[in-house]
Backbone as CSV, one residue per row, in Angstrom:
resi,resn,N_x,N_y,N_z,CA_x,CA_y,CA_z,C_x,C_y,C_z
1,UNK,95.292,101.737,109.103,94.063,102.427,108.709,94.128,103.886,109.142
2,UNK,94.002,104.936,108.309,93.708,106.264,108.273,92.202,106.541,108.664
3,UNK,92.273,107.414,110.105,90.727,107.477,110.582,90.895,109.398,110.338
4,UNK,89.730,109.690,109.327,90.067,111.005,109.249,88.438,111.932,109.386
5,UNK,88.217,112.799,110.076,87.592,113.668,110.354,85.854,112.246,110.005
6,UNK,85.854,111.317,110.822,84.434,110.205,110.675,84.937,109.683,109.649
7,UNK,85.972,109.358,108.705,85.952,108.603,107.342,87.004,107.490,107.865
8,UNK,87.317,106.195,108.022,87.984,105.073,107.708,88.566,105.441,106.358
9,UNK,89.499,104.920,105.974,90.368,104.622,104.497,91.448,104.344,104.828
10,UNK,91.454,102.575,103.915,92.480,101.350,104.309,93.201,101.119,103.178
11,UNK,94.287,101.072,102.950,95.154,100.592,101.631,95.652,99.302,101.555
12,UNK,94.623,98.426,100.665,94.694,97.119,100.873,95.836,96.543,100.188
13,UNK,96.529,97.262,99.209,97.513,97.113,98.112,97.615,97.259,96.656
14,UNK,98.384,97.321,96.553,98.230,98.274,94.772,97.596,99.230,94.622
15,UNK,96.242,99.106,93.949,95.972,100.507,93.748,94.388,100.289,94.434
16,UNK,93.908,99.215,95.632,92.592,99.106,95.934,92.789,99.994,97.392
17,UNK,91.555,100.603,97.674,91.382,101.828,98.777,90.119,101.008,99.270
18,UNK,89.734,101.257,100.467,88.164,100.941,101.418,88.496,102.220,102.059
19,UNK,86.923,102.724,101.796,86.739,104.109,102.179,85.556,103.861,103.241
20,UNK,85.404,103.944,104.871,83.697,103.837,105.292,83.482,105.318,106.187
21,UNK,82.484,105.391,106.248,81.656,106.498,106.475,80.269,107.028,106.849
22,UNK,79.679,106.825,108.029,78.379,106.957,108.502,77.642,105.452,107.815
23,UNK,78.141,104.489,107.569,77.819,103.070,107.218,77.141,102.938,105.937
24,UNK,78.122,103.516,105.506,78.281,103.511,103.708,79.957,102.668,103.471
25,UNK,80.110,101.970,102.335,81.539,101.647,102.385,81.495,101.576,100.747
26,UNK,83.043,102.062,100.240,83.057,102.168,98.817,84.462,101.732,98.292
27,UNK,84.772,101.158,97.513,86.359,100.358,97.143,86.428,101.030,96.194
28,UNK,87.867,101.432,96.262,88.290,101.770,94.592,88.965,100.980,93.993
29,UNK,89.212,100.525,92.925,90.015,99.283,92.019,90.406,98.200,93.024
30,UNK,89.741,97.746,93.473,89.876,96.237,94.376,90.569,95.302,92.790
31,UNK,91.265,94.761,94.092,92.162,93.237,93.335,94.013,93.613,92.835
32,UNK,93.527,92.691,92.081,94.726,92.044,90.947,96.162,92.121,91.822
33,UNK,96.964,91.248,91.112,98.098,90.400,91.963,98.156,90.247,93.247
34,UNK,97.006,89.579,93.467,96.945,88.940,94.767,96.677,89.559,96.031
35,UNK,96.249,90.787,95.999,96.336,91.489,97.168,95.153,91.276,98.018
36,UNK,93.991,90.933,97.157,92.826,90.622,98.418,92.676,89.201,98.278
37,UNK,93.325,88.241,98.054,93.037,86.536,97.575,92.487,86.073,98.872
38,UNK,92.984,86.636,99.702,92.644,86.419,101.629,91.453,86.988,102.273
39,UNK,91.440,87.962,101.371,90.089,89.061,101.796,88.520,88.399,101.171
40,UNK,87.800,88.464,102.130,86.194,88.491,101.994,85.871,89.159,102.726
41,UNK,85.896,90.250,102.311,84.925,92.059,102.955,83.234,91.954,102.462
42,UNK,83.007,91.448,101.513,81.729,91.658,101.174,81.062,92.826,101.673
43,UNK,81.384,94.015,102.048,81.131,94.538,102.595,80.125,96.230,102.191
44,UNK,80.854,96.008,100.607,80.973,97.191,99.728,79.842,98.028,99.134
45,UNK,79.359,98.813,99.715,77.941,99.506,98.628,78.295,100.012,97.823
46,UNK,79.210,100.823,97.112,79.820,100.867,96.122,81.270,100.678,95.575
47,UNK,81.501,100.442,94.588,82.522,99.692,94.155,83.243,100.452,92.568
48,UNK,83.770,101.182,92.501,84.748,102.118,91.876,85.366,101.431,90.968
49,UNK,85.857,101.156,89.950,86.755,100.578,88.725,87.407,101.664,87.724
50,UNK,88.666,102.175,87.468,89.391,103.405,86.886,89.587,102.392,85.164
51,UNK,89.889,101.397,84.980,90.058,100.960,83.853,90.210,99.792,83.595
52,UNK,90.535,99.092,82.530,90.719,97.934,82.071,91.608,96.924,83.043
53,UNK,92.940,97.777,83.290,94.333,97.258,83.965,93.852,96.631,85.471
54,UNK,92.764,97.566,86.333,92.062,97.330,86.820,90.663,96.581,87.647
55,UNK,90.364,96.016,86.494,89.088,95.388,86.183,89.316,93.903,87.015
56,UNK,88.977,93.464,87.910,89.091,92.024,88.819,87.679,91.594,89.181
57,UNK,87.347,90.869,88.425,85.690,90.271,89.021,86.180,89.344,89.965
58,UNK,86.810,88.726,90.081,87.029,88.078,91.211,86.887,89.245,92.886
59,UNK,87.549,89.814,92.680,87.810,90.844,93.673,86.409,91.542,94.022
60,UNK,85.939,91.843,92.527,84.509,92.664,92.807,83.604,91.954,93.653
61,UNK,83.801,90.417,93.254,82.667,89.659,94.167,83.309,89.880,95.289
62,UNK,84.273,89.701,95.872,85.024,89.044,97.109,84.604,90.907,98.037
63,UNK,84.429,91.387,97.671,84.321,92.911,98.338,82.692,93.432,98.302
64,UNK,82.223,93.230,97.212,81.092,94.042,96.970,79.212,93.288,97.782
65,UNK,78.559,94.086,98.562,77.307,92.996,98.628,76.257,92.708,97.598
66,UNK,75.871,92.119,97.627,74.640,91.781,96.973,73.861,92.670,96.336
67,UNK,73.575,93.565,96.644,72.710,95.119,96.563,74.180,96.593,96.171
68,UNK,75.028,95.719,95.983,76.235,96.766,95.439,75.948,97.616,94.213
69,UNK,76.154,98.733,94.079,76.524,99.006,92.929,78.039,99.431,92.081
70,UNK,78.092,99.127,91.116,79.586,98.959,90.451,79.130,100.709,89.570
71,UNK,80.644,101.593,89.791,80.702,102.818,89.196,82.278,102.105,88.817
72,UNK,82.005,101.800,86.809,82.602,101.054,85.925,83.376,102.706,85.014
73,UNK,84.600,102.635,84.608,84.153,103.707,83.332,84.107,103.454,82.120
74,UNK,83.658,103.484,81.223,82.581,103.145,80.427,83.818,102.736,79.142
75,UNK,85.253,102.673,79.022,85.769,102.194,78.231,86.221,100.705,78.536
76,UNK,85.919,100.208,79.576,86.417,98.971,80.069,85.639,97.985,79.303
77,UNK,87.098,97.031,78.389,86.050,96.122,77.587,86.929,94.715,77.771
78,UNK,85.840,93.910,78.112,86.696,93.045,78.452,87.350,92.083,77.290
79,UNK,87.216,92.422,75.847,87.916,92.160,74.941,89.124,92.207,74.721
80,UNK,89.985,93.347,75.447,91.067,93.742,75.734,91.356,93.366,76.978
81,UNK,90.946,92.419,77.473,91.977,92.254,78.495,92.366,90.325,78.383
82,UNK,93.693,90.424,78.853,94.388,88.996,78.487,94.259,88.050,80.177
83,UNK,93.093,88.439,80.502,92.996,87.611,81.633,91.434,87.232,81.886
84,UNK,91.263,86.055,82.700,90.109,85.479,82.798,89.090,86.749,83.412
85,UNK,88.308,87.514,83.069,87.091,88.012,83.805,86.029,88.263,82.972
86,UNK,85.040,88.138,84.091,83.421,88.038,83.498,83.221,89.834,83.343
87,UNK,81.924,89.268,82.185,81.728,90.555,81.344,80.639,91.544,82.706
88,UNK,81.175,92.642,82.967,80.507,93.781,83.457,79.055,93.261,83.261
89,UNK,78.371,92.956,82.113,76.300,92.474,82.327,76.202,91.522,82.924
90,UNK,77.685,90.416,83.307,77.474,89.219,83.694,77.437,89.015,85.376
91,UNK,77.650,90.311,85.934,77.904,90.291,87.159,76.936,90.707,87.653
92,UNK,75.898,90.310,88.921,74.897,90.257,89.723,74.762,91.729,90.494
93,UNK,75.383,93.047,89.910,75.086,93.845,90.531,74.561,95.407,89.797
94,UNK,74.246,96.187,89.976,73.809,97.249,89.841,74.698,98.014,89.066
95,UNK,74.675,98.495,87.840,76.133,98.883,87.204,75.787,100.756,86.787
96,UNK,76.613,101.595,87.044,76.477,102.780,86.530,77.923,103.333,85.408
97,UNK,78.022,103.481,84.611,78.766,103.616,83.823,79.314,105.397,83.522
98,UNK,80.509,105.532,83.874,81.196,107.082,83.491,81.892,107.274,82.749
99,UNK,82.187,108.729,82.414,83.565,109.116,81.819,84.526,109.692,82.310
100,UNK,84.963,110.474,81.558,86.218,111.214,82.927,85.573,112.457,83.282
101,UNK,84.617,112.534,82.919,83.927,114.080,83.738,82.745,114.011,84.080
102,UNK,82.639,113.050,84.923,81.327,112.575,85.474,80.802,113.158,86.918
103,UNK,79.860,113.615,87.429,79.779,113.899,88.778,78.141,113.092,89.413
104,UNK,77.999,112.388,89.768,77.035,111.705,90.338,76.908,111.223,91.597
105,UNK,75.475,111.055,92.047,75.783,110.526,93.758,74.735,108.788,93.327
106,UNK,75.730,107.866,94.247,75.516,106.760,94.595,75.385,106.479,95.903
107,UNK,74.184,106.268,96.155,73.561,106.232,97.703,74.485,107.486,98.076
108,UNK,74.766,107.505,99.188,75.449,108.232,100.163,77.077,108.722,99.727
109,UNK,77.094,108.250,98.730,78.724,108.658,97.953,78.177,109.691,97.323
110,UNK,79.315,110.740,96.930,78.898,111.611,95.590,80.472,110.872,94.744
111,UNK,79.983,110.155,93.492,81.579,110.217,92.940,81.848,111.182,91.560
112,UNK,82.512,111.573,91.471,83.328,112.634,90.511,84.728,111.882,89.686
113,UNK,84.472,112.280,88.540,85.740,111.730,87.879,86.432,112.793,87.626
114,UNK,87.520,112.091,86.794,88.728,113.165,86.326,89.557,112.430,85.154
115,UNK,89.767,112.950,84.003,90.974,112.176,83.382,92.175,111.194,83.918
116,UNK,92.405,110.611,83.110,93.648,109.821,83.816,94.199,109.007,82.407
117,UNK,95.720,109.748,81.893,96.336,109.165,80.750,97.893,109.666,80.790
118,UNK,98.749,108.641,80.149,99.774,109.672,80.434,100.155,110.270,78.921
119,UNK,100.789,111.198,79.434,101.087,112.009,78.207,102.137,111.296,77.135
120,UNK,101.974,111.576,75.755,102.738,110.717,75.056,103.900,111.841,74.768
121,UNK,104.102,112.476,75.039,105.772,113.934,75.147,106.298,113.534,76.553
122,UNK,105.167,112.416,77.355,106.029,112.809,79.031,107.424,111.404,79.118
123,UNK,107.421,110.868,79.749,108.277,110.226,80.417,107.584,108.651,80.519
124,UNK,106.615,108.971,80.657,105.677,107.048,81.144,105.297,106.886,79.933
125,UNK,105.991,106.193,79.033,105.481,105.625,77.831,106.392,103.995,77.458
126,UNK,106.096,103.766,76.701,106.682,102.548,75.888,107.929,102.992,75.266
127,UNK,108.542,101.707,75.147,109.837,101.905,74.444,109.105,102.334,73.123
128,UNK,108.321,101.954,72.054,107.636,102.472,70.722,107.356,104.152,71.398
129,UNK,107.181,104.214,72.101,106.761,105.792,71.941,105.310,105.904,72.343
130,UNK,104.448,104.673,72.494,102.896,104.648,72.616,102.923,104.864,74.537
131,UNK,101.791,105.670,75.074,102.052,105.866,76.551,100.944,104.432,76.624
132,UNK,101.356,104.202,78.311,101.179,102.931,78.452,98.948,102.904,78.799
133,UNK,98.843,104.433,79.214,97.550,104.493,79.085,97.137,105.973,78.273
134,UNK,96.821,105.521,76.989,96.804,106.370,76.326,94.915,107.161,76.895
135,UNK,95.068,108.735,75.879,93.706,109.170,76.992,92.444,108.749,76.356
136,UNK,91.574,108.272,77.253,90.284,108.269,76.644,89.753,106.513,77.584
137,UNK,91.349,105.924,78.212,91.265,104.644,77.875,90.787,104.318,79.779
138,UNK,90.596,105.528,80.519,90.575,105.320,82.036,89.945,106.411,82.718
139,UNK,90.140,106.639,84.055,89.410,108.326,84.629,90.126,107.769,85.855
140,UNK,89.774,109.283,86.720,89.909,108.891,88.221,89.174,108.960,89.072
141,UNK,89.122,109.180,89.954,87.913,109.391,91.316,87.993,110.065,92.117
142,UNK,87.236,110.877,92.389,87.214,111.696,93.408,85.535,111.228,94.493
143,UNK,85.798,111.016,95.445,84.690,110.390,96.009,84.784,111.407,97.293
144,UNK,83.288,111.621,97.723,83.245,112.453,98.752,82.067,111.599,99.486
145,UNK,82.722,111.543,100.978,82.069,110.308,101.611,81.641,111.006,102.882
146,UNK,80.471,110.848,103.963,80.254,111.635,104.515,81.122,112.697,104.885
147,UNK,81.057,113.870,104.031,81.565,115.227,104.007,83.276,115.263,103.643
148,UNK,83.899,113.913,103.997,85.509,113.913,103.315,85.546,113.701,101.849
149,UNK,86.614,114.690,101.135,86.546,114.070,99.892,88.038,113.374,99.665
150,UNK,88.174,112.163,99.028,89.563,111.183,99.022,89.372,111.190,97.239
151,UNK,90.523,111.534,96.907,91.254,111.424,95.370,91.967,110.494,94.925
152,UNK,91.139,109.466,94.426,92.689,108.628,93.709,92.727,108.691,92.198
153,UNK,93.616,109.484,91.639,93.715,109.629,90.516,93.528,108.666,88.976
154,UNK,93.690,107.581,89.449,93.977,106.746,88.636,95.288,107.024,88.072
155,UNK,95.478,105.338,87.029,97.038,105.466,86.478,97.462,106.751,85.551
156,UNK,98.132,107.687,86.151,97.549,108.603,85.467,99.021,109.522,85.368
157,UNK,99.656,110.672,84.843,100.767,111.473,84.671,99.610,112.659,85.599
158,UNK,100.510,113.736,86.266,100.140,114.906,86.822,99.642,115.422,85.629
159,UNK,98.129,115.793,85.279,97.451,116.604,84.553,96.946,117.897,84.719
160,UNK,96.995,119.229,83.984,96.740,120.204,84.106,95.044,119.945,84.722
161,UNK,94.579,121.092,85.861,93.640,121.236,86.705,93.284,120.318,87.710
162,UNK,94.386,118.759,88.271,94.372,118.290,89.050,94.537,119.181,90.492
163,UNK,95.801,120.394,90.902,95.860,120.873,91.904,94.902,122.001,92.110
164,UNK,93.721,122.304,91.156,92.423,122.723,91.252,91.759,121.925,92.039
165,UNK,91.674,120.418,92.233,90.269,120.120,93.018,90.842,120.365,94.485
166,UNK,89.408,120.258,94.981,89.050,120.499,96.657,89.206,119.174,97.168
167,UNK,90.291,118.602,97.831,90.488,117.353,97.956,90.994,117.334,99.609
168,UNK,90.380,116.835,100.521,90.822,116.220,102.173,92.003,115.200,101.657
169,UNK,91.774,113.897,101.284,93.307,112.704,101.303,93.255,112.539,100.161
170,UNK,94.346,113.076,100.148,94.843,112.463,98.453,96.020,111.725,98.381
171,UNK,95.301,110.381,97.498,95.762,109.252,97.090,96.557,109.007,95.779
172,UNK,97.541,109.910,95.941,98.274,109.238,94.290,99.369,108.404,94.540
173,UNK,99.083,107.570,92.988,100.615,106.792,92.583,101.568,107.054,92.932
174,UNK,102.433,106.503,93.564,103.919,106.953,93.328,104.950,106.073,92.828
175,UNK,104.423,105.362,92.269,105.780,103.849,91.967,106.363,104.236,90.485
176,UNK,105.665,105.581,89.669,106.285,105.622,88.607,106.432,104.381,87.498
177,UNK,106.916,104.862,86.191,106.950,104.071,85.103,106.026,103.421,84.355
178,UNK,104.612,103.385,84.842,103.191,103.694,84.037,102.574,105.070,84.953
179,UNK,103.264,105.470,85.760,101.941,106.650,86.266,103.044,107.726,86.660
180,UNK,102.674,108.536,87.528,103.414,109.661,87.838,104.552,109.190,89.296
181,UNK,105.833,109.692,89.220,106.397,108.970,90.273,106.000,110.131,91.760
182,UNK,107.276,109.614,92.597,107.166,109.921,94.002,107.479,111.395,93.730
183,UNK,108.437,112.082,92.853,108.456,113.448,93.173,107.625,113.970,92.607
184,UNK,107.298,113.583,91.020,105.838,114.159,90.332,104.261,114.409,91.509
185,UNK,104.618,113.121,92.314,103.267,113.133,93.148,103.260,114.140,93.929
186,UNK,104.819,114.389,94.546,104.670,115.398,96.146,104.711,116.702,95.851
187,UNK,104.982,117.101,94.138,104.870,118.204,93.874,103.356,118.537,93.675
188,UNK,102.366,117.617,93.042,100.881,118.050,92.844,100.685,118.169,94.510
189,UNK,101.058,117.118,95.309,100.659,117.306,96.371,100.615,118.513,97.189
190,UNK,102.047,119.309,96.871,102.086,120.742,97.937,101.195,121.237,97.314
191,UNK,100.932,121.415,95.791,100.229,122.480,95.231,98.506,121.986,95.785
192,UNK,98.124,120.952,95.605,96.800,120.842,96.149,96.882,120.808,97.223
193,UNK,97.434,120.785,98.134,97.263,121.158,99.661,96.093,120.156,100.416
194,UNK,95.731,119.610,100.246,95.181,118.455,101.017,95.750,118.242,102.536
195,UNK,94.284,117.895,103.018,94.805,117.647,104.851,95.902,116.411,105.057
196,UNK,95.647,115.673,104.236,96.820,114.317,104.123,96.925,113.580,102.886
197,UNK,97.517,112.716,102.934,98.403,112.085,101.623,98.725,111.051,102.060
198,UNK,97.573,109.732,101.168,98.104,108.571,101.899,98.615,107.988,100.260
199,UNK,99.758,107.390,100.074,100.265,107.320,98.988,100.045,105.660,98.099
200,UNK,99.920,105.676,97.343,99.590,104.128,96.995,99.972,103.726,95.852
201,UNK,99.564,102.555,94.689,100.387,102.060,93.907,101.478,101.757,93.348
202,UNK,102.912,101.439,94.918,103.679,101.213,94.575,104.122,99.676,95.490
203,UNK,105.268,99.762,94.826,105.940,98.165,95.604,105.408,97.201,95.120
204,UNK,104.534,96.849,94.713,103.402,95.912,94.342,104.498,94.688,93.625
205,UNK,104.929,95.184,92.528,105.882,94.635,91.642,107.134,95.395,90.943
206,UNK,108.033,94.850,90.759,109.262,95.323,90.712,109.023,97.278,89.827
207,UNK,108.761,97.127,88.742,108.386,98.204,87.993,108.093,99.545,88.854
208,UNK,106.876,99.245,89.812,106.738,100.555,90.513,107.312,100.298,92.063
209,UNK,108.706,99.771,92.316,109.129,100.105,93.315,109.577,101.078,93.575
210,UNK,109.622,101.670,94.598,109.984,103.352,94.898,110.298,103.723,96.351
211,UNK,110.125,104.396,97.231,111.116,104.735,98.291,110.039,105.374,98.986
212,UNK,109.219,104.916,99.511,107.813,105.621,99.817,108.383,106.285,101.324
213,UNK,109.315,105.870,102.020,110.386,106.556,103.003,110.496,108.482,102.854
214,UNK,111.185,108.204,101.628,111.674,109.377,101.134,110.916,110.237,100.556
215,UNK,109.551,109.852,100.051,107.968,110.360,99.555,107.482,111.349,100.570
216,UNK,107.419,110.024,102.081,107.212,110.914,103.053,108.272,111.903,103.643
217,UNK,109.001,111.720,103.410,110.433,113.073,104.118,110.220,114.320,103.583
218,UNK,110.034,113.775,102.232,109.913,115.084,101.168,109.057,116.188,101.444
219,UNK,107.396,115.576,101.400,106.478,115.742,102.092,106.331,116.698,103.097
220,UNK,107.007,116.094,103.907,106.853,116.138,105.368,107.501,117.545,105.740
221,UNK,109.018,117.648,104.811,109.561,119.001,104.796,109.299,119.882,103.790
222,UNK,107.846,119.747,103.392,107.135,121.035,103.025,105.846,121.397,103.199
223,UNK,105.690,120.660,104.375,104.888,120.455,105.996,103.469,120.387,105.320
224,UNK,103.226,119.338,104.293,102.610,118.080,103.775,102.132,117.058,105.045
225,UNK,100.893,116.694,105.669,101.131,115.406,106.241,100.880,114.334,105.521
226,UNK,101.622,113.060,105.469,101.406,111.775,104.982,101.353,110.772,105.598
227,UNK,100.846,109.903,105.386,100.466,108.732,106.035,100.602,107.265,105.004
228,UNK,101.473,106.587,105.876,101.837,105.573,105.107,101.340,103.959,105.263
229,UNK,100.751,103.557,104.359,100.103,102.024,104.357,98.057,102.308,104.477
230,UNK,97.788,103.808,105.097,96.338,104.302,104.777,95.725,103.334,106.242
């Protein structure tokens, strides 16, 4: 666990974050392949979702309380997705719906979005040529929690005006091959300059394995701090 200037932020695996803060607590993309099956946090006043790929009602319950509210973005349909989950109206909690340029406060959170697609000229696409998240289809987050602000981009390629935001920990991908890899990341990283860099969505499964070792070396010798596991 990363304890940074009063903020907690834990990297539970893949791409789920627990952020707490003056006794507020907020998850970003909780779940999928197994990473919280063990976990009952219930803990969550708000609860973050970047897209479809994303989307775990199982998880949402297993994290979120009673009085939660869910910040969904507003293309997530569960028509498109090839796995068992209940529909976003079907779930017992408070739902606010975004896009990728959203800026709103939830209780004691302020959350902020951002695009998140990869480019179909870049590198993270399909063998057809289609990128694996084409734009329109996700966002990211920028959450500012008593006074820290933590970035997790979502699945996303380095996009023009990302090393514009004002960001304390920033959380990007690095496992590559749907999102941006480990050197794509540490390069946005010098340029946004952030107090730390806790790195996430990789290892999970074979596809985004990566060298999160060498993430931090890189980093580190362009006097970047990072922090590994959050």
């Amino acid at each position: 666990m990363l304890e940074h200037e009063g903020l907690k932020l834990e990297w539970l695996g893949y791409a789920t974050l627990r952020l707490e803060a003056d006794g507020t607590v907020v998850y970003l993309d909780p779940g999928r392949y197994g990473v919280l099956d063990n976990y009952q946090g219930n803990d969550g006043d708000v609860v973050c979702v970047t897209h479809d790929h994303h989307y775990d009602t199982d998880a949402i319950r297993r994290v979120a309380t009673a009085d939660a509210t869910l910040v969904l973005f507003e293309g997530i349909n569960t028509h498109h997705i090839d796995r068992d989950v209940e529909r976003p109206a079907d779930l017992p909690y408070d739902r606010r719906t975004v896009d990728a340029e959203a800026d709103i406060a939830v209780g004691d959170a302020i959350v902020r979005t951002t695009a998140a697609y990869n480019d179909p000229d870049g590198p993270h696409v399909r063998p057809s040529g289609e990128p694996y998240h084409p734009k329109g289809r996700g966002c990211g987050f920028h959450v500012t929690l008593g006074g820290v602000s933590v970035y997790w981009p979502g699945d996303t390629d380095v996009l023009d005006g990302q090393e514009h935001l004002d960001v304390d920990v920033f959380c990007p991908p690095i496992g590559g091959t749907f999102t941006m890899d480990r050197h794509e990341a540490a390069d946005l990283a010098e340029t946004m300059d952030p107090e730390v860099v806790v790195p996430i969505h990789y290892d999970t499964f074979p596809e985004i394995e990566t060298d999160a070792e060498a993430f931090t070396a890189e980093l580190r010798s362009r006097g970047v701090d990072v922090v590994l596991g959050g």
